[in-house]
C-alpha positions in Angstrom: 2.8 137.2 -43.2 3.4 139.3 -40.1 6.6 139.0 -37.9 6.4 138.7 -34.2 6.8 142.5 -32.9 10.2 142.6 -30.7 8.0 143.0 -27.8 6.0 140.1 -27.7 9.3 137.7 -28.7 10.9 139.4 -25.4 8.0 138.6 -23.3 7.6 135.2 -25.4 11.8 134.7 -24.3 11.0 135.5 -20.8 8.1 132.8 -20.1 9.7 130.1 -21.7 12.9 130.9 -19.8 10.8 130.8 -16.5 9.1 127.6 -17.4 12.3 126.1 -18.1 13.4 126.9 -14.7 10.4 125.6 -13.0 10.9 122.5 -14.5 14.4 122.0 -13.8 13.9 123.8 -10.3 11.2 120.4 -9.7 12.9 117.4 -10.9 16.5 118.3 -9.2 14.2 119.3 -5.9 12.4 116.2 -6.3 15.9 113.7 -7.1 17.9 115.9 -4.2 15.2 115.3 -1.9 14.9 111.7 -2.2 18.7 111.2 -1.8 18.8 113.5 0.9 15.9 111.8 2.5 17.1 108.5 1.6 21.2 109.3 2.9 19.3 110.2 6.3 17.2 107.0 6.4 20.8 105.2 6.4 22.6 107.0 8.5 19.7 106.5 10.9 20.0 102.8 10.0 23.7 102.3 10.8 23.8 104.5 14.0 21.2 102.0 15.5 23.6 99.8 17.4 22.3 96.6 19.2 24.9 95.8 21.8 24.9 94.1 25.0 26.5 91.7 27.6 25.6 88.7 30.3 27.4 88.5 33.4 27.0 86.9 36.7 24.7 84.1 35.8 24.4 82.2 39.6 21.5 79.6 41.0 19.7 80.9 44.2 16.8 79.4 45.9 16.2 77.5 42.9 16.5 80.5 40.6 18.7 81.0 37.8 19.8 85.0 38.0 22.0 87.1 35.8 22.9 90.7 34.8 22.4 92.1 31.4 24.1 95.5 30.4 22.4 96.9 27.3 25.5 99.5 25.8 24.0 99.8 22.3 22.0 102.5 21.6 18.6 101.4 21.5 16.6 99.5 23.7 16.5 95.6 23.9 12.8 93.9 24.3 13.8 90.9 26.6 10.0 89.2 25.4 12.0 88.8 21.8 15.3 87.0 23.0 16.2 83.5 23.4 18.7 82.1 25.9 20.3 78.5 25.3 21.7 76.9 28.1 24.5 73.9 27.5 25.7 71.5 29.9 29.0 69.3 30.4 27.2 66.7 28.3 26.1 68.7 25.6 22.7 68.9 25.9 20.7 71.8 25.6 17.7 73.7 27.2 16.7 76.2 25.0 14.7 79.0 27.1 12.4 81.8 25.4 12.7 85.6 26.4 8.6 85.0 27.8 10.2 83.1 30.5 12.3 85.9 31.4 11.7 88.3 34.0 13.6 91.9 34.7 13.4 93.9 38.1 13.1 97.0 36.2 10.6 95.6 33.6 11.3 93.4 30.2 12.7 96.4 27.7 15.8 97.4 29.1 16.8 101.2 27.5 20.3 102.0 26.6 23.2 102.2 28.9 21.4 100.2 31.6 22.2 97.4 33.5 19.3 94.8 34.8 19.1 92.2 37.1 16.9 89.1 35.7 15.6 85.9 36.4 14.5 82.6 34.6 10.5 82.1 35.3 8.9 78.0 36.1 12.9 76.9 35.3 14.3 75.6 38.6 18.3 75.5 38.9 20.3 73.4 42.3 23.9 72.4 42.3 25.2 69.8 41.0 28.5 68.6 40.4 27.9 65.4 38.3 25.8 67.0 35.5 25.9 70.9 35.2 25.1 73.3 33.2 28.7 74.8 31.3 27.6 77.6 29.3 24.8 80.0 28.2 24.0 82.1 25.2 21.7 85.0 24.5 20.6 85.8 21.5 19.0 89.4 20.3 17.8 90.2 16.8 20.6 87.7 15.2 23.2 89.0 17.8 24.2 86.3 20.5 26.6 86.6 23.4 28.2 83.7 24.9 28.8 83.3 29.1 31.0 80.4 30.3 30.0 79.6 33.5 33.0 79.4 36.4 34.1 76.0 36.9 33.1 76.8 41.0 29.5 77.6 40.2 28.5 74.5 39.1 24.3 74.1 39.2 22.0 72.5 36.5 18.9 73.7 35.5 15.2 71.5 35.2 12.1 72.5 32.7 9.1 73.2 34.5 7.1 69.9 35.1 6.0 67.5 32.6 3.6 64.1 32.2 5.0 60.8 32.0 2.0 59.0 30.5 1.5 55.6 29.5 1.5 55.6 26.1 -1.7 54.1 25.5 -0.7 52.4 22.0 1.6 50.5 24.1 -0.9 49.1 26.1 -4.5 50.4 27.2 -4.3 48.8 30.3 -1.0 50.5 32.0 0.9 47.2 31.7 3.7 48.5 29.9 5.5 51.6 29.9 8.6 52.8 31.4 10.0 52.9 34.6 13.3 53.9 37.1 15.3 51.5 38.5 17.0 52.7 41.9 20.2 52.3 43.0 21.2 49.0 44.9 23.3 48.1 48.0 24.3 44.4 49.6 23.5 43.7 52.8 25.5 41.3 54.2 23.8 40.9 57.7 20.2 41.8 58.5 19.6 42.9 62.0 16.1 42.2 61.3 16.5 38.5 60.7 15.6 38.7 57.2 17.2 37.9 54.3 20.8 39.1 52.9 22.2 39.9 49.2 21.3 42.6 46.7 18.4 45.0 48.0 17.2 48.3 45.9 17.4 51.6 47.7 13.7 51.8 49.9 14.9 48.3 51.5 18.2 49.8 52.1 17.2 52.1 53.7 15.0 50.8 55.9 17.2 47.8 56.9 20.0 49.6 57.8 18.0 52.3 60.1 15.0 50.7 60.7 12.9 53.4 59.3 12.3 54.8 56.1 9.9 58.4 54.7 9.4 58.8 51.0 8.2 62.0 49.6 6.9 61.9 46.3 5.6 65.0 44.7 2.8 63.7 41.3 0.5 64.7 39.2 -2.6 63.1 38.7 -4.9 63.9 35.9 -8.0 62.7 35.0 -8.0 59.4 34.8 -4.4 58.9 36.4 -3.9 55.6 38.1 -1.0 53.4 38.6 2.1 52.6 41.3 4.4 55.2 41.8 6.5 53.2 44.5 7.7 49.7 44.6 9.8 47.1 45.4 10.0 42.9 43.9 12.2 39.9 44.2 12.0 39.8 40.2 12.6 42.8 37.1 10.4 44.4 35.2 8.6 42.6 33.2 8.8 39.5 34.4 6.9 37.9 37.3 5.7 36.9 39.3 8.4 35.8 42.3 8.3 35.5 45.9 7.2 38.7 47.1 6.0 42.0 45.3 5.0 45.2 47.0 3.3 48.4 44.9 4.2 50.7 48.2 2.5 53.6 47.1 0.0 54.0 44.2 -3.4 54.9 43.1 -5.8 52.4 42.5 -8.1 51.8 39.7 -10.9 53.9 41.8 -8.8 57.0 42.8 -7.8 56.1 46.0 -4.7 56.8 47.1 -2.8 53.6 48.6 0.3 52.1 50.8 1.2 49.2 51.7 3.3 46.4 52.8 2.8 42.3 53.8 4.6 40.3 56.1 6.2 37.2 55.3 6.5 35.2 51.5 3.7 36.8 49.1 1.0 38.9 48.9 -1.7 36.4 48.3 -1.5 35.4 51.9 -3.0 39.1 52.8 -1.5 42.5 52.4 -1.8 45.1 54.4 -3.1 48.8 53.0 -4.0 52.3 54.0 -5.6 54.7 51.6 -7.5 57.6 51.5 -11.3 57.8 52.4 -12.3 58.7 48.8 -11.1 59.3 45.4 -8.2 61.8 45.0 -8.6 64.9 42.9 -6.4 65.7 39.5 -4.1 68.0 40.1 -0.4 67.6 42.1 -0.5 66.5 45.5 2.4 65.5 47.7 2.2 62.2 49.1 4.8 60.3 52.0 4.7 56.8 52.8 6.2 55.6 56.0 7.1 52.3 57.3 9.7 51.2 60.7 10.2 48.9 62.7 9.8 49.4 66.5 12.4 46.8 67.5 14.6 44.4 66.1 11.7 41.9 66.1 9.0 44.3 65.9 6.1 45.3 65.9 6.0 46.9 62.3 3.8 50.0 61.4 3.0 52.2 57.8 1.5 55.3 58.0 0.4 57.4 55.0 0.0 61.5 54.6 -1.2 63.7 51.9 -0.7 67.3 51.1 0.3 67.8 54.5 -2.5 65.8 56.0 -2.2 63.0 58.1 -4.6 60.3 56.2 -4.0 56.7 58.4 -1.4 54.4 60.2 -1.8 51.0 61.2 0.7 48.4 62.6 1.5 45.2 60.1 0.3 41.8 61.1 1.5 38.5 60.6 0.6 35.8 58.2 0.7 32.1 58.3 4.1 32.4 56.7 5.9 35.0 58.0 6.2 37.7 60.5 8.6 39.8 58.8 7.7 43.4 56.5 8.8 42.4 52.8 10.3 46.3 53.2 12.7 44.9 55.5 13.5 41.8 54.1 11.3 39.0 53.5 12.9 37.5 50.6 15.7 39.8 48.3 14.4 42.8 46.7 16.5 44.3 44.0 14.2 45.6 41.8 12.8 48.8 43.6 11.4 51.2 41.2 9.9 54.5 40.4 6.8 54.6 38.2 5.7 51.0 38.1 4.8 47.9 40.7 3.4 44.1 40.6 0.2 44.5 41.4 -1.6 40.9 41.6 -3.8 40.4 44.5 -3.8 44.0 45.5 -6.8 46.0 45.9 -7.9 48.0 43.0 -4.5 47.2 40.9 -4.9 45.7 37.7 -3.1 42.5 38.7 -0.1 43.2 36.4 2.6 45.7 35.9 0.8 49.0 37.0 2.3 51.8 35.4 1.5 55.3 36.7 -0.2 57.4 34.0 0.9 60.8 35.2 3.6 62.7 36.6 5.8 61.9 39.1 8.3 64.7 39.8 10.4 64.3 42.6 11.2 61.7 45.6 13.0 62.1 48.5 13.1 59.0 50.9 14.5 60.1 54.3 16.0 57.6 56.9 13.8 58.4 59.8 10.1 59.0 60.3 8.9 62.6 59.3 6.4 64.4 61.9 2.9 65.6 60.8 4.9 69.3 61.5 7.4 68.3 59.0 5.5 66.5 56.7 2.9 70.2 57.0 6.7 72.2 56.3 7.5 70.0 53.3 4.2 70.7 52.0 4.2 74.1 52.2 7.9 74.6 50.9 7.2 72.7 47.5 9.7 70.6 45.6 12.5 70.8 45.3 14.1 71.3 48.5 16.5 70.1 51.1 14.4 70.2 54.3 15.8 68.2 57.5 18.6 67.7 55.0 20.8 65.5 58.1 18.1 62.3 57.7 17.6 63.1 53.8 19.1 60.1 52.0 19.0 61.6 48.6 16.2 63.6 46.6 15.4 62.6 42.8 13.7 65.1 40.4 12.4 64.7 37.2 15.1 66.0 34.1 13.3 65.2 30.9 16.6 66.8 28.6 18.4 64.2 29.8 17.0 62.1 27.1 18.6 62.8 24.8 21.8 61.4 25.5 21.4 59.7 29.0 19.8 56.5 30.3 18.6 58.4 33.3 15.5 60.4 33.4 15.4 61.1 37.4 18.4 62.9 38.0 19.9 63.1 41.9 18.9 66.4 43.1 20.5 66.5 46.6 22.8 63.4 47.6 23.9 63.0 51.2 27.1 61.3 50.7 27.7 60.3 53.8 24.2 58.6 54.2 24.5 56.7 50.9 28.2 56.0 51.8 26.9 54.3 55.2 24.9 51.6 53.0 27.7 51.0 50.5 26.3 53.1 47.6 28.1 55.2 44.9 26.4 55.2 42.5 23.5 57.5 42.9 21.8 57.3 39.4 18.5 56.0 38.8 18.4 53.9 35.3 15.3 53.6 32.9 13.8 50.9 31.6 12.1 51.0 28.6 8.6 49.1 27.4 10.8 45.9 26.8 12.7 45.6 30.1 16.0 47.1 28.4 17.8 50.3 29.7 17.4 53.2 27.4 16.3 56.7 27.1 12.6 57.8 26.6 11.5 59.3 24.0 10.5 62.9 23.8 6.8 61.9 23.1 6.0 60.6 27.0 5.9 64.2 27.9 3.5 67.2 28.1 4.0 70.3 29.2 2.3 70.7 32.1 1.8 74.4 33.3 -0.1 74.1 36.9 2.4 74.2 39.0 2.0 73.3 42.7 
């Protein structure tokens, strides 16, 4: 057998020597650059820094403000944060980054500072119930903000329904209700009666003159007393004397009213709107005084700014005295819910109103059609004319939770309620079976039409 020449095992030495090299020169290329690859993919990682801070959180014109300083090293999407709010009760309102707006747009870039607000959330000051501290959260990372013990303001969700639960009763003769605060009038100027009263009747005995606003939403269908005052509670009845003062009847309408003298089925006296009202929110005011210490009495009625109808109260065969000011004793004066036998398009029961009511304000004088127009056009809430406003309520539905209150005192003139021998402002609710206690979560909608 023949033996490889030395030439060809050379040449043999040298390709297998090459190959070799390829090989080797592959896989460590192919291992280096994958840890290379994968060293610079962590390095990337870890010097991505998400960093930031909140200061300045403040309330103006109803808006909650703060400052954000972003001083990682990437930008921060404000669409993906949340911010939780906590007040000096412990409740929480939980707000997402959606519902946050930034003056120089929602992604803030690294090493800049932004001024933002909180969108539909309305904020006032309050120093009963207010909101302690706030926390916004990034991408797992939060950072806390105590709020100064001298910027005290709370904060209200954007609108929601109070319906009637209909599997309580299909008929809106249960549900739940507010319960005003009281006073005791010990002498009536108007000859009427004395004792306990609820707020409307305080108001109205002790300056002769009394302008609720009352700012609701009616949906399809809504119907019900928004306003009212009775000699007996919730749900019993009936008394001596019952007045749903403002409410919308089974056919739409929009009604007010008051009756002179021991009941209603003697002949009450109404103003309402020419036709059916439309769903949506609408401001109503109702407005009753007395011209004199004996009278003559008058109500008047407005809507969305409108002037709708006044007329002056007459006597009945037993009495010529306004049940507002004093007929018989009237503690129960309520938000929500009235006695509605004998009144025109009630359903001669507890009425309860199947929509929204957001805010009331009763004011100790009689509004003009100007003011009444202003108010309109300035929305809720607000602290027009603020020397005759008596106190303003609005709706606080995260006060459930922990509080038998669900309208919360937005504006309180102390001196006014002071005057009439009231210091306690809160409004308590009353649940289906007469008893004082929170309502639950499911009486509320979210509601996103905003007037």
């Amino acid at each position: 057998m023949k033996s490889i020449s030395p030439i060809i095992a050379s040449i043999l030495i040298i390709v297998m020597t090459v190959a070799i090299a390829g090989l080797f020169y592959a896989f460590t290329s192919g291992i280096f650059g994958s840890l290379t690859q994968s060293s610079s993919q962590q390095i990337q990682q870890q010097s991505q820094i998400i960093s930031f801070t909140i200061n300045n959180v403040y309330c103006s014109n109803n808006i909650v403000y703060f400052n954000i300083y972003n001083n990682g090293n990437i930008p921060i999407n404000i669409n993906n944060s949340q911010i939780i709010f906590t007040d000096n009760n412990g409740n929480t309102i939980s707000v997402n980054g959606n519902n946050i707006i930034c003056n120089n747009g929602n992604v803030i870039p690294s090493g800049s500072n932004s001024l933002c607000y909180i969108n539909l959330y309305s904020c006032f000051y309050n120093y009963t119930n207010y909101i302690k501290s706030i926390n916004f959260v990034y991408n797992g990372i939060s950072y806390n903000y105590n709020i100064p013990n001298n910027n005290n303001f709370n904060l209200v969700p954007p609108p929601f329904f109070q319906p009637t639960n209909l599997t309580i009763s299909s008929s809106n003769s249960q549900g739940y209700l507010a319960q005003l605060p009281q006073c005791t009038i010990t002498s009536n100027p108007y000859s009427g009666y004395t004792g306990t009263y609820g707020l409307f009747n305080c108001i109205a005995i002790n300056y002769g003159a009394i302008s609720a606003v009352v700012w609701f939403y009616k949906p399809s269908g809504g119907q019900g007393v928004m306003l009212s005052f009775q000699d007996f509670y919730y749900p019993n009845g009936p008394g001596g004397g019952w007045t749903p003062w403002l409410y919308v009847g089974r056919n739409n309408y929009l009604y007010a009213g008051d009756t002179f003298g021991c009941s209603a089925l003697l002949g009450m006296q109404v103003v309402s709107t020419s036709s059916a009202i439309t769903p949506g929110w609408h401001m109503a005011v109702v407005e009753e005084w007395a011209s004199s210490k004996s009278g003559p009495y008058y109500l008047a009625l407005y809507l969305d700014g409108q002037f709708i109808s006044q007329i002056q109260i007459q006597p009945t065969s037993c009495g010529s005295l306004p049940q507002l000011f004093g007929a018989f004793n009237y503690p129960s004066d309520d938000i929500g819910t009235g006695y509605t036998v004998a009144w025109p398009y009630g359903n001669n029961n507890w009425f309860f109103f199947n929509g929204t009511i957001a805010y009331i304000a009763p004011y100790n004088t009689i509004l003009s059609q100007t003011q009444v127009q202003q108010l309109y056009q300035s929305g809720f809430p607000n602290t027009l004319y603020s020397n005759n406003l008596v106190i303003a309520y609005i709706l606080d539905p995260t006060y459930y939770n922990n509080n038998s209150y669900y309208f919360i005192p937005y504006y309180v003139n102390t001196q006014l309620m002071s005057q009439m021998g009231i210091n306690n402002y809160n409004t308590t609710s009353i649940t289906p079976s007469g008893n004082a206690g929170p309502i639950p979560g499911s009486q509320f909608v979210y509601e996103s039409n905003l007037p």
